[in-house]
N, C-alpha and C positions, 0 to 999 in steps of 0.2 A: 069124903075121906078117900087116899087113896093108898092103895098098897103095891110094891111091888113084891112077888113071892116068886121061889123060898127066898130066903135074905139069911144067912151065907146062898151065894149060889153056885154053880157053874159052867152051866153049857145055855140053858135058855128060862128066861121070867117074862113071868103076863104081870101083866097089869091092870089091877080089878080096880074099879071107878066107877062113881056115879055117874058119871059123865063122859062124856065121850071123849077120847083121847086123840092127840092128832101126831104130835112127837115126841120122842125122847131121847134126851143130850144129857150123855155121860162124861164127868168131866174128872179129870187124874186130881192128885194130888198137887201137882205144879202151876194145876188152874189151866189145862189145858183139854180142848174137846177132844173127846177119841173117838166118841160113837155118838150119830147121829143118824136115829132113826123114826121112818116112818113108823105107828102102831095100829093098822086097818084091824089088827083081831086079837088086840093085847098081847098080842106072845113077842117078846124079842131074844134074837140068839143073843149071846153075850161071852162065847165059847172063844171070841178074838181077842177078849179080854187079858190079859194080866193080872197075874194072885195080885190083887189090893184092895184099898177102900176107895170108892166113887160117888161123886154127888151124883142124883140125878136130875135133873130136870125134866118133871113132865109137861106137856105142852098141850092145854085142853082145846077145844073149837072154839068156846069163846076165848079167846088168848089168855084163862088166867094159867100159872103157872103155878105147879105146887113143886117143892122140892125138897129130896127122900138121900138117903144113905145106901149104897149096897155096898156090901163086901162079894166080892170077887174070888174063890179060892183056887 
């Protein structure tokens, strides 16, 4: 399972995982990436954001990918 928290967010979310985390790609509304990032210790800022909703994609070590909802406020 994976979480990202809090979820509204706004300045910075970790990401708690069984498993080890390698990237995450936040994508807009228009199906476009905006943030693509490294995750060495779960925390990402998110504070470049835009008030909306974003998928995320998380990106695990063994390449599977789980994909989460954040709102942005």
């Amino acid at each position: 399972m994976v979480q990202v928290i809090p979820n509204p967010c706004r300045n910075l979310v970790l990401v708690v995982s069984h498993e080890q985390v390698r990237r995450a790609f936040f994508i807009d509304s228009t199906g476009k990436t905006v943030l693509c990032q490294e995750v060495p210790n779960g925390r990402i800022r998110v504070d470049a954001l835009s008030a909306g909703t974003y998928t995320v994609n998380i990106e695990h070590n063994n390449s599977v990918i789980t994909t989460l909802e954040l709102v942005q406020e």
